[in-house]
N, C-alpha and C positions, 0 to 999 in steps of 0.2 A: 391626521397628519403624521407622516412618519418621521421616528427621532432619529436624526446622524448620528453617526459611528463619532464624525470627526467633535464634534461638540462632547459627547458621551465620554468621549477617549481624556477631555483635562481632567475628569477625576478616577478613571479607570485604566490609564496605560501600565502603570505600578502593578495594579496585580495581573494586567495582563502578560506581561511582560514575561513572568518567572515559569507559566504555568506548560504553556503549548509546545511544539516541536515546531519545525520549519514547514512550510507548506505552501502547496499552492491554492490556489481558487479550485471553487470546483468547476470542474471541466466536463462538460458534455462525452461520456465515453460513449462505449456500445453495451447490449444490453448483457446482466449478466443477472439469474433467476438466482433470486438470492432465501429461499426457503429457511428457514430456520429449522434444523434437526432436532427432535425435542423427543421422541421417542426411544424407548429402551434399547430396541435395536439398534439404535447410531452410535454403539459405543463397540458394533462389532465392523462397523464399515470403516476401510482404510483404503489407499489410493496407492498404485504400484509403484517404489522408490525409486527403482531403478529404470532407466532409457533413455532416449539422447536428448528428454529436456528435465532439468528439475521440475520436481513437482511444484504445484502452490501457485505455478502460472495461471494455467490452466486445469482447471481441475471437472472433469466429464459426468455427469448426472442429473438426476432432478435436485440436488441441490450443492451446485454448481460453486459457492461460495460459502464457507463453511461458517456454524454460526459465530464465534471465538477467534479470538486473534493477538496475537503480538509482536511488536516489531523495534527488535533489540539492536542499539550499533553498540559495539566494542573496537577498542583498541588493540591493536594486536600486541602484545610483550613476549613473545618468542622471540628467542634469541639464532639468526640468522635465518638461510633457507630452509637448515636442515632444521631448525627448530620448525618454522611455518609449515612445511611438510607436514613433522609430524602433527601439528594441529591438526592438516584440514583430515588427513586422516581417522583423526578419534574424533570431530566432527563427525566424516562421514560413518564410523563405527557405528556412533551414540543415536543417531537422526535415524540410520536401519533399523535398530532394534526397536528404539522407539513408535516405527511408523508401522511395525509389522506386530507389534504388546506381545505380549507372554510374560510368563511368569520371572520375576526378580531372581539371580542371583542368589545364592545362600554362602553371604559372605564369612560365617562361621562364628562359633562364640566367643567373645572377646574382640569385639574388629566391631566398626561405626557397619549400619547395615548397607546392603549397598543402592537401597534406594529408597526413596523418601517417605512412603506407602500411602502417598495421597490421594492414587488411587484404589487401594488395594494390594494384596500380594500379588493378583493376576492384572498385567497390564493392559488394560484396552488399547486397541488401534485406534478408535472412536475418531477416524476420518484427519487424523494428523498426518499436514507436511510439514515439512522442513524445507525451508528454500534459504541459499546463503548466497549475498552476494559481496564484491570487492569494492571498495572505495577510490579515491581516485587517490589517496594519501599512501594508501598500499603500495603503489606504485614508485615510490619512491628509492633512493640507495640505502634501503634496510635488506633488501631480499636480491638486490640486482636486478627487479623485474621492469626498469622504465622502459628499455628499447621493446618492452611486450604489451604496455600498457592496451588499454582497446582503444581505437581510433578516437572517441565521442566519450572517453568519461573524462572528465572535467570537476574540480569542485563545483558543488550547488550555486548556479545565478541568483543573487537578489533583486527582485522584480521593486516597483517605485511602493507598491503597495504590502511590502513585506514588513515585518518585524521581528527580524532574524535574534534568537537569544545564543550566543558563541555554547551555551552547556547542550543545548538540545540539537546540533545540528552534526553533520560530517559524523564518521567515522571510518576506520578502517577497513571493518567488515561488519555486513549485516547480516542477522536471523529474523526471517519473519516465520511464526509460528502459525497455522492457522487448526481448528479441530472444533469437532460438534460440539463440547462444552468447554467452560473456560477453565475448570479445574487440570482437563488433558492439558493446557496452554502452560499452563502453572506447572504442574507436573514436568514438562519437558524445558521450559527454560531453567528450572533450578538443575536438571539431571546434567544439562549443556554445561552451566557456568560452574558446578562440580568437578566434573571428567575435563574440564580447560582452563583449573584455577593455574593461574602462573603464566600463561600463554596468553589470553585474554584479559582485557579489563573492560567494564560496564561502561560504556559512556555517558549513553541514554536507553530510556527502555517505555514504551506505552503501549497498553490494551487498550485492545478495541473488540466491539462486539456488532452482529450485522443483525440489523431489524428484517424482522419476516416482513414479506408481504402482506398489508393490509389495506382493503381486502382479496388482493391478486395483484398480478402483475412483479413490476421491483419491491422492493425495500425502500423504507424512504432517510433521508437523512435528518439531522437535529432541526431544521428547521422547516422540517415536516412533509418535503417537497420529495419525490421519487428520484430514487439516484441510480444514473447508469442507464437509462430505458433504451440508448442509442448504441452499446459496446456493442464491437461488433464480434462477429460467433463462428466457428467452422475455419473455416479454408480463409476467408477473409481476415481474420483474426492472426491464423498464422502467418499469412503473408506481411502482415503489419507488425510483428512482435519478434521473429530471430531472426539471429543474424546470419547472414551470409556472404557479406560484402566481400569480394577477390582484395578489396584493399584494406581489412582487417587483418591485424592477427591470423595465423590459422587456429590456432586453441581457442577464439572466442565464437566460432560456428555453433549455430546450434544454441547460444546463449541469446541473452535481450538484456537490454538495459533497462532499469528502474529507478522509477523518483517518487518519492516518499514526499510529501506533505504534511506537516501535522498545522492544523488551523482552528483557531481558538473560533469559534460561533459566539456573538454578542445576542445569546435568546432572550436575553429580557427583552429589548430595544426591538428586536427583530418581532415579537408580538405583540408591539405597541402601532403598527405598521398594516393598514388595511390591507384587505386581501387581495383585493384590485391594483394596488401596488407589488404588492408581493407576486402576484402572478404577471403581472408585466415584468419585469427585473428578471423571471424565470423565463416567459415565454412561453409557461405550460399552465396546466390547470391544475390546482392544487388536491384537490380530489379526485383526480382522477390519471393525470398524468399528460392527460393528452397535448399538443399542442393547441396555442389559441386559434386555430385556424384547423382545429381538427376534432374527433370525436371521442377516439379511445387513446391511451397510452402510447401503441405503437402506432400509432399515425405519421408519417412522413410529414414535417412541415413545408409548404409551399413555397418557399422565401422569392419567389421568381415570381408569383404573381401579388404582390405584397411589398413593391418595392421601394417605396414608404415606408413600412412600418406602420401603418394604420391598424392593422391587426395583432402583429409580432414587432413590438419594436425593435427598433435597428440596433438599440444597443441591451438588447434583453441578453441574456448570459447562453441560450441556445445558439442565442442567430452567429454570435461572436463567437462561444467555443466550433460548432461546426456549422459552418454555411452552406455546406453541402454542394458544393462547385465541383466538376471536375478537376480542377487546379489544387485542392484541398484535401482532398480522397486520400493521398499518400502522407496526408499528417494524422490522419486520425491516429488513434492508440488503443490500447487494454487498459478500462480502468479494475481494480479490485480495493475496493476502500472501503475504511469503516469508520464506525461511529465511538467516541470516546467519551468518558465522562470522569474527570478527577478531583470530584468533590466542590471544593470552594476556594477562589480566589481571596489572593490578601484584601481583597477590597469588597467581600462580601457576594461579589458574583459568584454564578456558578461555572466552573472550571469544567464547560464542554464544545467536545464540536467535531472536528472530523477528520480521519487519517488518510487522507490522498495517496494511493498507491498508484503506479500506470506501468505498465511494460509497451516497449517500443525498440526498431532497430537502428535509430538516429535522435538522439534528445534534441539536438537543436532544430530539425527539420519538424520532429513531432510535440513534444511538449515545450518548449523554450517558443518556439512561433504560434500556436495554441495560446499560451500564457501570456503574450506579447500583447495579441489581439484581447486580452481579457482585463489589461490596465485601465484603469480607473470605473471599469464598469460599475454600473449601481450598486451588487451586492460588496461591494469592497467597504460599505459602510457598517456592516454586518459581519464581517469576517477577519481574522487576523491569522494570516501564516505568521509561524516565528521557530519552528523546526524541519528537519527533516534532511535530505542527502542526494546525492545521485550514485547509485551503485550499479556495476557490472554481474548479472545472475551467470554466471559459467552454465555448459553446457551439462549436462546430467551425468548423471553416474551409470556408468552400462552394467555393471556386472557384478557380482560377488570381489571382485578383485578390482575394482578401481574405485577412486576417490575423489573428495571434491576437488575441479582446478587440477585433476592430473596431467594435462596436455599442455597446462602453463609452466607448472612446478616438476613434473615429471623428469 
C-alpha cells in the first residue's frame, strides 16, 4: 500500500519547507545521454564560449550533459546601466577565462592571490559552461530596460501543487554552472562572486550532480526512474528552444527561455510504494526505461491504441507530460536537470530530489501548459516544488569583443 504525501506532509511540511528551491514536476523531456565524465582526461575537455547561442544549452558529445552543476540567482546591486554594463562585462571576462583554464594570474607579493587554487595553479577547462540568464525583476526602472523586456518572461507561476519558499525563488539574474567535476563547479562560482562583489548579491544557490547511466541508456533521477529518455535532439531540439519571434525584442534572437525547478523528492515514502504503483504513476519500466506498452527505453508509446489506459494509465506522468498528438508537438521543450542532495531536513528527512531546468521559445505555450496538464497527477504525492524562477538566456557572445546582453545594454 503506498503512503501519501498528503497524510506524511502533517508532520513533515516544517522541514520541508526551508530546504528545496521552486520547481516543477518532472516533465517528460527529450532525450539527453547523460554519461558521467570520470576519467583524467575530462579535465582537458571544454566547450567553445563564444557563437550566437550560450553555451550550457546545448552542449555536443558523448557526454552531452556534464556530470556537475550549479544554479545560482543573485540580485543585481550595480548602480544604474552603466553600472549593469559593467557587470555583465566582468561576467563575460571571468566565464572566458574560466571555460577556456590556464594558468592563474601572479597577482605579486603582498596582494590576496588572484585565485583560489582549488584547482591547482594550472586551471582545467574540465568541460565548464557558463550560461547566464535575466529575470523578469531586471526588467524593471533600475536600468530603463521595461519597454525591452522579452515578450514571455514573466515572474514564476505557482502551480496548485507548489510550495513556494519567498528565500529560494526569483532572482534578478541567474548562473548556471555545469563541468566534469564538481570541484571545477566550486572553483568557478567563488571566482564569479569574487570579480562581482558589490554588483551582485547571492540570493539562492544549489548543486546538483547527474547520474551516469546504469546500465545504458539515461540517467536516472532520485526516485530511481530514467530521466529525459524523450528530450528531443538535432534540429528538432533547435527548432523548439530559440528564439526568433518578428514580435520579440530584436536582442533576444538567438536567446530561449529557462525555468528552473527545484523539487524536494519524499524518498522515504516514495520506497514504501510497490513497484507496480510506481511504474504506473511513470508509465515506464523501472528497470529499464521502456514504456509499459513497450520493450526498450526508447520505445515510442502507443497512446492511440490504449485509449483507456489499460496498459499506460491516462493519468501516468508520460501520457500527461507528452501525449504526443500533433496539437502538442510545439509544446514539447529541452529538459537539462539534475539531481540534488542537502543533507537532512529539520525533521529528520533526507533533504533530496531534483533540479528541473527546461529551455523553450514560449513559457506559457511550453512549460506553463505541460505543467497545467501535470496538476494533481499521482507523483504530486511524492514531490514538492518550493524554488526556482523563470529567466531569459540572451543570445551568446560572438567574439573576443562582445559581452553578455550586448544588443540589450549595448
Amino acid at each position: 500500500m503506498s503512503v501519501s504525501r498528503r497524510r506524511f506532509l502533517s508532520g513533515a511540511a516544517a522541514g520541508a519547507a526551508g530546504t528545496a528551491l521552486t520547481a516543477g514536476l518532472l516533465v517528460e523531456g527529450g532525450r539527453v545521454d547523460a554519461a558521467a565524465v570520470t576519467s583524467p582526461d575530462a579535465s582537458a575537455a571544454s566547450h567553445p564560449f563564444h557563437g550566437a547561442h550560450q553555451s550550457g544549452v546545448l552542449t555536443p558529445g558523448p557526454a552531452a550533459k556534464q556530470s556537475a552543476a550549479c544554479f545560482a540567482a543573485f540580485d543585481v546591486t550595480a548602480t544604474g546601466r552603466d553600472g549593469l554594463t559593467a557587470l555583465m562585462k566582468t561576467l563575460t571576462d571571468r566565464a572566458r577565462a574560466l571555460t577556456a583554464g590556464g594558468p592563474a594570474a601572479d597577482a605579486g607579493l603582498g596582494y590576496p592571490p588572484s585565485d583560489s587554487a582549488v584547482l591547482g595553479p594550472d586551471i582545467p577547462a574540465d568541460g565548464l559552461t557558463v550560461t547566464v540568464g535575466l529575470g523578469a525583476s531586471l526588467f524593471d526602472d533600475r536600468f530603463g530596460l521595461a519597454a525591452d523586456a522579452p515578450k514571455h518572461l514573466t515572474p514564476m507561476k505557482v502551480f496548485p501543487n507548489d510550495a513556494p519558499n519567498p528565500a529560494w525563488t526569483h532572482g534578478d539574474l541567474l548562473i548556471q554552472l555545469c563541468a566534469n567535476h564538481p570541484d571545477t563547479v566550486h572553483h568557478a562560482i567563488r571566482d564569479l562572486t569574487r570579480q562581482t562583489r558589490g554588483a551582485l548579491q547571492l540570493r539562492w544557490k544549489i548543486d546538483g550532480y547527474n547520474s551516469p547511466a546504469r546500465p545504458s541508456g539515461t540517467g536516472r533521477n532520485l526516485l530511481g526512474f530514467k530521466d529525459g529518455t524523450a528530450n528531443p535532439t538535432g534540429s528538432d531540439a533547435e527548432a523548439l528552444i530559440w528564439v526568433d519571434d518578428p514580435a520579440e525584442p530584436a536582442w533576444t534572437h538567438g536567446g530561449t527561455y529557462q525555468v528552473v525547478r527545484v523539487i524536494r523528492m519524499l524518498v522515504e515514502f516514495w520506497d514504501r510504494v510497490s513497484i507496480d504503483e510506481q511504474q504506473n504513476m511513470f508509465g515506464r519500466r523501472r528497470d529499464s526505461g521502456a514504456p509499459l506498452d513497450g520493450n526498450a527505453e526508447f520505445d515510442t508509446p502507443d497512446f492511440a491504441a490504449d485509449p483507456k489506459g489499460s496498459v499506460i494509465p491516462l493519468d501516468s506522468h508520460i501520457r500527461l507530460a507528452n501525449p504526443r498528438t500533433d496539437d502538442t508537438a510545439r509544446q514539447r521543450l529541452l529538459r537539462r536537470s539534475y539531481n540534488y542532495d542537502q543533507g537532512v531536513e529539520t525533521n529528520g528527512n533526507l533533504a533530496a530530489g531534483h533540479i528541473f531546468s527546461c529551455y523553450q521559445q514560449d513559457i506559457a505555450r511550453q512549460f506553463e501548459t505541460i505543467q497545467t496538464r501535470l496538476i494533481d497527477e499521482p507523483l504530486t504525492d511524492y514531490v514538492q516544488p518550493f524554488g526556482g524562477g523563470y529567466f531569459f538566456v540572451p543570445p551568446g557572445v560572438t567574439n573576443e569583443r562582445d559581452w553578455y546582453a550586448s544588443a540589450l545594454l549595448g
